[in-house]
N, C-alpha and C positions, 0 to 999 in steps of 0.2 A: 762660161763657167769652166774652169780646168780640169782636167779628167783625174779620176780619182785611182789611185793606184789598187791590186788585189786585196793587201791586207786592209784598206777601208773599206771597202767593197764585205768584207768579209764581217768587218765590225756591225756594218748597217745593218746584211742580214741576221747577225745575231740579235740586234739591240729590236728589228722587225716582231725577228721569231718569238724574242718576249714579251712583247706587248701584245702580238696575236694570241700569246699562249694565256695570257691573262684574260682574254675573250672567249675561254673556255667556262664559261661560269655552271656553279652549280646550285646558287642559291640568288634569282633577285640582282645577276649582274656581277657578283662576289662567291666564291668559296669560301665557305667558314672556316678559319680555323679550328684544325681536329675533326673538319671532314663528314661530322655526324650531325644530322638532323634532332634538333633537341637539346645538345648539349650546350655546354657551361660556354663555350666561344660563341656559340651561333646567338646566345640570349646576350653575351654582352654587346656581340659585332650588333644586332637589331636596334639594342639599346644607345650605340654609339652613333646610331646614324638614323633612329626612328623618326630624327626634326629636320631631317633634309626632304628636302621637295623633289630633289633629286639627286642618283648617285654624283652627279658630280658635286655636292655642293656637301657631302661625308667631308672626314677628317682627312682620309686618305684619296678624296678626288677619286674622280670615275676611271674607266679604263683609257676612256678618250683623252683625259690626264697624263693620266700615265704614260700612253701614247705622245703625246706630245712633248713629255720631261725628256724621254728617251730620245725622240726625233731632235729637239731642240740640242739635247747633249751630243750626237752624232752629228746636226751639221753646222753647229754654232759651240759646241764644246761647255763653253760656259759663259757666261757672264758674271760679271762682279756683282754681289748682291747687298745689300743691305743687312744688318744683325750679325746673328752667332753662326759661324756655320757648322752643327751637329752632323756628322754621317755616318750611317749605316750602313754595313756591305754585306749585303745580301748574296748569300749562297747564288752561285748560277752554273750548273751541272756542266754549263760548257767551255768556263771558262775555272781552268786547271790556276792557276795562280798562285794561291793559298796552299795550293799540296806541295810548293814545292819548299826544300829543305829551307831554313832561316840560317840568314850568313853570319858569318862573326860582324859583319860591317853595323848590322843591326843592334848586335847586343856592346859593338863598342860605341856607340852610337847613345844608347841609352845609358849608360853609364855615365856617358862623360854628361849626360846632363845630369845624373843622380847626383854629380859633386855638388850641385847645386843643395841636393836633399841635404846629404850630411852637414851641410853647411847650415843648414836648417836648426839641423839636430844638435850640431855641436855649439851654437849661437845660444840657443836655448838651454842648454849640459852645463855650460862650461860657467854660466854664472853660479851656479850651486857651492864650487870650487871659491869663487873670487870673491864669493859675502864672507866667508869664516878669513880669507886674509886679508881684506884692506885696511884694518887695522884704522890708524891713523892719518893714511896718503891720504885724504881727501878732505881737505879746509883742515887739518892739524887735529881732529878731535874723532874717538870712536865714531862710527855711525851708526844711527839711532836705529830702531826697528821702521821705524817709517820711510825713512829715505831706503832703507834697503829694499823696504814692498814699492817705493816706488822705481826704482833701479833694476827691479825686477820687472814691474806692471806694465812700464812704457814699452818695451820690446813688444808687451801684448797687445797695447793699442799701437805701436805702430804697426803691427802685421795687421791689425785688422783695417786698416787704411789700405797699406801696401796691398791686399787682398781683393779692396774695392777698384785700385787704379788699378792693376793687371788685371782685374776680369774686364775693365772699361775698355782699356786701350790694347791687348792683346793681338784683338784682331784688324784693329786697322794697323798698327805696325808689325806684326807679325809677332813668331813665338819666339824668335833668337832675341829679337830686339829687347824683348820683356827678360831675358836672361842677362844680357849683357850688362841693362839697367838693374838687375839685382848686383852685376859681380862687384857693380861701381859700389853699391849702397855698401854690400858688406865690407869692402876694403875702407873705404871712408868711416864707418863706422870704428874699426876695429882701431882703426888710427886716433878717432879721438876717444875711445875707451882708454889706450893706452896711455897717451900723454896726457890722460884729465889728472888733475889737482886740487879739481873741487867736485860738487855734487852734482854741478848745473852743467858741467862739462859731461860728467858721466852718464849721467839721464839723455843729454841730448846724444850722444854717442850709442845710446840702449835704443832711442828711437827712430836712429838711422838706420842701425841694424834690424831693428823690429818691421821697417820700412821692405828689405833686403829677401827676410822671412815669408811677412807675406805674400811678395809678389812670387817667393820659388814655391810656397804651396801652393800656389794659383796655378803657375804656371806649368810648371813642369811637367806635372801627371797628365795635364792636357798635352803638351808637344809629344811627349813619350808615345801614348795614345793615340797619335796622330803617325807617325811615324812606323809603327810598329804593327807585322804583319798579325791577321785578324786570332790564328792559333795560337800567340804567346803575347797574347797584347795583356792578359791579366798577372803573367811572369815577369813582366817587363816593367810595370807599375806598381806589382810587388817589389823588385829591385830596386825601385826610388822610396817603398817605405822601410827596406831593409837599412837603405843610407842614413836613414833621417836615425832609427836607434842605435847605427854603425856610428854616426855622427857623436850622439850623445854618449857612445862606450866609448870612442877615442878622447872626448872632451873631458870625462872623467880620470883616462888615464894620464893626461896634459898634468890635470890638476894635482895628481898626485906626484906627480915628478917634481912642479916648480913648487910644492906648499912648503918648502924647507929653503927655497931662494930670495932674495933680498929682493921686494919689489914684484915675486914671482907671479902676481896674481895679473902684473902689466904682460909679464910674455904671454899668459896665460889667453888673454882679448888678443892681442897683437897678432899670433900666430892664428888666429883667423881669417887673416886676410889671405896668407897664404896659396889654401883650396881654392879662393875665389880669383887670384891671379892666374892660374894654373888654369880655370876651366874656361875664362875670359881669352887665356891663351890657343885653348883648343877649341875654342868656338868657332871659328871661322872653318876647321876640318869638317864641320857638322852642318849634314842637310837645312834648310827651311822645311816646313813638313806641308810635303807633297801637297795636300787638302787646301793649305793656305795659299800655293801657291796658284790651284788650281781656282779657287776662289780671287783670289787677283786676274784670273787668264792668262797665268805664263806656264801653258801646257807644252811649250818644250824642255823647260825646267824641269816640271811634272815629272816628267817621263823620264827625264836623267836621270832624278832622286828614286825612280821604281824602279828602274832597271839596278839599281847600287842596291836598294833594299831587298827584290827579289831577283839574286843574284841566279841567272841561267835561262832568266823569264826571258822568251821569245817578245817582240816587237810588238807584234799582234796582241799577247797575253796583257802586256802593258798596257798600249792604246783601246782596250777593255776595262781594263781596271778606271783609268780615266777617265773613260765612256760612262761606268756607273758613279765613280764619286760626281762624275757633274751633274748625272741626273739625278744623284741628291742634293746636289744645289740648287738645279731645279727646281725638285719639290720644296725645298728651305725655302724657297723664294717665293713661292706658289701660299706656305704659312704663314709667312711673315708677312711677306709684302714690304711696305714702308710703315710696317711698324715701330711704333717708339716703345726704348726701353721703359717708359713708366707702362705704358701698354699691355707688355710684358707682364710686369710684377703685376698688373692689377689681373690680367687671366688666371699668374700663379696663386692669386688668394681668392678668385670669386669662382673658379671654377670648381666643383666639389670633388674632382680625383685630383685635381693639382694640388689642391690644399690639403688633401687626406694625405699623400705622399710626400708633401711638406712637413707638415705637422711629425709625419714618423720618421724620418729621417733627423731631421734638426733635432727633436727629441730625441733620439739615439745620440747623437751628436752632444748632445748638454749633459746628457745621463753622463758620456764617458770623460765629459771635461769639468764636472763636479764632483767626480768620484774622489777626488784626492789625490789622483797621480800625481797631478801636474805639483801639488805640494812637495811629492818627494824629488821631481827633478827639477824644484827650484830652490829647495832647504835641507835637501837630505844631508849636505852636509852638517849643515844647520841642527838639523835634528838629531845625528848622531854624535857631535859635538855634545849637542847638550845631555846625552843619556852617559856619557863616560869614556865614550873612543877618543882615542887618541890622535889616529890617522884619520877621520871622518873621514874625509876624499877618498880615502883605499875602500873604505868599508863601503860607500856609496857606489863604487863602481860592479859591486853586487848586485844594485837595484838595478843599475845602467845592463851589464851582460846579462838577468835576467830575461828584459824587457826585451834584449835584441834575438834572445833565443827562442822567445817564445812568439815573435815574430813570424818564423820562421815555423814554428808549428801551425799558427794560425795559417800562413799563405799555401801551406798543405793541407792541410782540412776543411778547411772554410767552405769551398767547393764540394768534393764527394760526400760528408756528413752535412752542410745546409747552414745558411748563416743563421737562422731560428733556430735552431735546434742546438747548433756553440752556446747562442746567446743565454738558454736559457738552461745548462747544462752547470757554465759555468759561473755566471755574473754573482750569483749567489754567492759564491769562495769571494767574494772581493769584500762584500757586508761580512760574512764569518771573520776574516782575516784582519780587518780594521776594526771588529766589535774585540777580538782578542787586543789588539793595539790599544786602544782605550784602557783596557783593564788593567793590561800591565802598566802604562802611566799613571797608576793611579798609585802604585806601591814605589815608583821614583822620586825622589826629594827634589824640587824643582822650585824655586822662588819666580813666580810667576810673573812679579814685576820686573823682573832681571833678565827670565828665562836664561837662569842659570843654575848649574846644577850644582848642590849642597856636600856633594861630597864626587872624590876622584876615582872611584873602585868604581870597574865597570859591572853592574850584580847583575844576580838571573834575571831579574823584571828586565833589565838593559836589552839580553841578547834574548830575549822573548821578545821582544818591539823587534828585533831585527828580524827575529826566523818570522816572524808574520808579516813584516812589510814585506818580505821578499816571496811570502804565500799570497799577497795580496797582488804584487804585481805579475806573478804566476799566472795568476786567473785574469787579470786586467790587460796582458800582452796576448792572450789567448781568444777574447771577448772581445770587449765595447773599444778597445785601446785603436787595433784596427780596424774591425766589421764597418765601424762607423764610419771609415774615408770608403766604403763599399757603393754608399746608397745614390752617387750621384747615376743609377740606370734606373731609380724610382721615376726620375722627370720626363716628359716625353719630348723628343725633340726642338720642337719652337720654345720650351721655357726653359731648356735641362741649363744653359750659361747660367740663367739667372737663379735657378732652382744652386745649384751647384755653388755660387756667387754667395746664397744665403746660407749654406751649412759651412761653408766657408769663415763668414761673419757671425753665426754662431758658437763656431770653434773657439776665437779669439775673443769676442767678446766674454764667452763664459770663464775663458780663461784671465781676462782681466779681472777678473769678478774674485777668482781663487787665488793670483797673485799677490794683489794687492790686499789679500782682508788674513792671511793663514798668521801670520804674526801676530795680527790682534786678537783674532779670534785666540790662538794659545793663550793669551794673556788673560783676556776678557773670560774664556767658558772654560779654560784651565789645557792642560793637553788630550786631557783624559775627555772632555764635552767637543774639543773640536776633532775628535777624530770619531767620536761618538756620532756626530753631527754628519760624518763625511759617509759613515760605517748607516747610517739612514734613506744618504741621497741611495748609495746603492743596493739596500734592500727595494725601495720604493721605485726604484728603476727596473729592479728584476720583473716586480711585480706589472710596471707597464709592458713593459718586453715580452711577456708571456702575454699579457690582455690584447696588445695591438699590432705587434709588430710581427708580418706576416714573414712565410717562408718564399722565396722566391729565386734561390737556386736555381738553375738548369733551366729557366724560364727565358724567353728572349723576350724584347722592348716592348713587341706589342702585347705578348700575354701578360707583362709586370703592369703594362698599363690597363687591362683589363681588373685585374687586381684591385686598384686602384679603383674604380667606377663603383665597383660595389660598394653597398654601405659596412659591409663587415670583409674585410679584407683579409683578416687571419685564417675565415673559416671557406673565403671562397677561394683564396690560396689552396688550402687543404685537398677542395675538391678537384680544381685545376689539375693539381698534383699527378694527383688519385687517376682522371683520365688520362693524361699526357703521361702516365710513368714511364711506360718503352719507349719515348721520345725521347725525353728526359735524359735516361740513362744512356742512348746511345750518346746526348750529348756530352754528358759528362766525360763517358768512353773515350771519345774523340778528342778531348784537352781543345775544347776551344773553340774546336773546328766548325764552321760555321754551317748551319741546315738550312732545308728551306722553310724558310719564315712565312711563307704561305703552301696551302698543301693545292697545289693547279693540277684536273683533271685536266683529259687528252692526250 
């Protein structure tokens, strides 16, 4: 056996020291978290492990476990494992990493895959623009309300495809691969939007790109996440949802520039391929994410990509960091095992904190993709068309800058005020705001079979529809708009791909649901019933919001999963809270920074 240089030497006894420090127990083999005899931890930890016969045979494996994840990551590094690989990096007092500054390499790093996001955003935007001008391009004859729900709706079902292939294939090809395979979809797509001449061209063109969509919501947030040190990993993730409504504001302003050009609605698609050339270009400058590759076992790669990320990290501090993401692969592997994805899904639905955590997550999830947004960034111009504007696109790009500013509020708040406590603060303003919308369509002369409007003056009932849709999506960018891409830390690691996988498929399916039906519905329950109808989902949503959907801020993985176990999760949240509060807030304090997620005497 070769001799081992100082600084492995040095790794071993660290990775020693912590497994020994874990055999410091206080309770039964374990420390409870929160330290106290009695309390709201030590009754779930009991309750989480009362059916083993023995510690090692808990969710989190015994010490000897543990011991062994650690030893195995120190002198075998990793092994290639089977499934998702979820990891968690856990605070470790001796290894400084984390404290040090974040380089620019990192944040230009995460950008250039956010083009991906706006790309997203502007895919999505930019058809709002292209329904009021296609006029007669396409087969020689107006197009109907139906072919335009469906020119809309395919984009949604293809992303909800594209959403199911990148969560599949991600990880045995990696996360760039999953990128590059989006930058293809959107160029290809954009091209046959552009030269279509009929409907069949256009649609398949909507579902190539839709194809493009899902795999960048799939993916991205995951490579970002991956890549991105443990104190700005939620800034950074925000940055990719900032692109996604950056996207949709640039896609508006597109549309108003070409609505006066011959044909302008073709540069309008065309000019999206653009972004995606551009990122396809810069793709090769950009890491593989460290995790993936330490899950393949190319730990000298590894360590190139953390030495570029934490830029001044010593050797040592690096071949640590390694040390722990293996020995969460380790334990991945130690969960999984050779488990099969249906496997999977059947734990995520028969187990009763993975389905309690399902159920409110997706639920959050549908509340915010019924509420009617997705109506305004698929017809606003559509909609403003038909109330009396003139520039629709200009006027619509008010709902687009709304949405991206208040973006930007949420990713400041969300955190120090609590994602329960936004939710239920605001979601209300979103029923107010569409219950005033309804009433004013009700005083607009509208020919319902036509949906077109009886006269050309733009009146008060007009710009009363506008000052509340832009109150509606005030409260919608603020709430359920983003809190909702929040809940993938409800799932615990062995099912979070899949759990994640399903709010995913969620999202798109619900949103096929409101693409394809917003046209009929006007027609069919008038404008004033279907916004009525939308101004319902979101009362009825507040009211679940408040009933079940618990607070879980400042919480780390394993207390959110504690959460979860209980039968009433809002109120054991509450108490959680209540005890951990000076935890709590130093983590908040901290922006990120990671504690220790067990509290080990000795």
């Amino acid at each position: 056996m070769p001799p081992r240089d100082n600084s492995q030497q040095v790794i071993e006894d660290k990775l020693v020291h912590q497994a020994e420090h874990n055999e410091n127990v206080a309770y039964d083999g374990w420390q409870v978290p929160g330290g106290r005899r009695g309390s709201i931890q030590e009754q779930a930890f009991d309750r989480r492990h009362s059916n083993s016969e023995s510690p090692s045979e808990g969710r989190r494996g015994s010490v000897q476990s543990m011991k062994k994840s650690f030893e195995a990551s120190n002198y075998q590094m990793v092994q290639p494992i089977v499934g998702h690989l979820e990891v968690t990096d856990d605070y470790n007092p001796e290894n400084s990493i984390d404290d040090i500054a974040v380089s620019w390499y990192v944040w230009l790093v995460a950008a250039t895959a956010s083009i991906a996001g706006s790309l997203f955003g502007y895919d999505t935007g930019i058809i709002s623009a292209v329904l009021v001008y296609l006029g007669n391009s396409l087969g020689g004859h107006p197009v109907s309300a139906s072919d335009k729900e469906a020119i809309t709706s395919l984009c949604s079902g293809g992303a909800f495809i594209g959403a199911i292939i990148a969560g599949l294939t991600a990880d045995k090809y990696g996360r760039k691969a999953a990128i590059y395979a989006g930058c293809v979809l959107f160029v290809v797509g954009a091209i046959l939007q552009a030269t279509a001449f009929s409907i069949a061209q256009m649609v398949i063109g909507r579902l190539v790109v839709g194809f493009g969509v899902g795999s960048a919501a799939m993916v991205v947030p995951l490579y970002i996440a991956e890549i991105a040190p443990t104190k700005v990993r939620g800034r950074l993730i925000g940055l990719n949802n900032m692109s996604i409504t950056g996207g949709q504001v640039v896609s508006y302003g597109i549309g108003a520039a070409f609505a006066h050009t011959d044909n302008g609605w073709r540069w309008m698609v065309g000019l999206g391929a653009v972004p995606a050339i551009i990122l396809a270009c810069l793709l090769p400058f950009c890491p593989e994410s460290p995790r993936q590759l330490i899950y393949r076992g190319q730990l000298d790669k590894a360590e190139i990509v953390l030495l570029k990320i934490y830029k001044g990290a010593s050797l040592e501090q690096v071949r640590a960091k390694v040390a722990l993401i293996s020995a969460a692969c380790e334990e991945a592997k130690e969960l999984n095992g050779n488990e099969s994805r249906w496997s999977k899904i059947k734990r995520l639905h028969t187990d009763p904190a993975n389905f309690r955590a399902l159920v409110v997550a997706c639920g959050l999830m549908v509340i915010s993709q019924l509420s009617g947004f997705n109506t305004l960034m698929y017809y606003s111009s559509t909609l403003f068309a038909l109330v009396g504007f003139s520039n629709p696109v200009a006027v619509g790009l008010v709902v687009a800058g709304t949405n991206f500013v208040m973006t930007w509020v949420n990713m400041l708040c969300v955190d120090p005020i609590g994602r329960r406590r936004v939710l239920v603060a605001t979601t209300w303003g979103m029923a107010a705001g569409l219950l005033a919308v309804a009433i004013a369509f009700s005083y607009i002369p509208i020919d319902t079979k036509t949906l077109a409007i009886t006269s050309n003056v733009v009146t008060t009932p007009a710009i009363i529809v506008l000052i509340f849709i832009v109150w509606f999506v005030f409260f919608y960018g603020v709430s359920v708009g983003n809190t909702a891409w929040m809940s993938t830390d409800f799932f615990p690691m062995e099912v979070r791909a899949m759990g994640t996988m399903w709010l995913t498929c969620c999202c798109w399916g619900s949103n096929i649901i409101v693409s394809s039906t917003f046209l009929s519905m006007m027609k069919t329950l008038t404008p004033s019933g279907a916004f009525g109808f939308y101004c319902a989902i979101c009362f009825f949503g507040w009211v679940l919001i408040i009933l079940f959907y618990p607070e879980v801020s400042g919480l780390n993985l394993e207390e959110i999963r504690m959460v979860f176990e209980s039968r009433n999760p809002v109120s054991f949240a509450r108490k959680l809270r209540r005890e951990r509060k000076d935890v709590i807030k130093e983590r908040l304090a901290n922006m990120e920074k990671p504690i220790p997620r067990w509290t080990l005497s000795g």
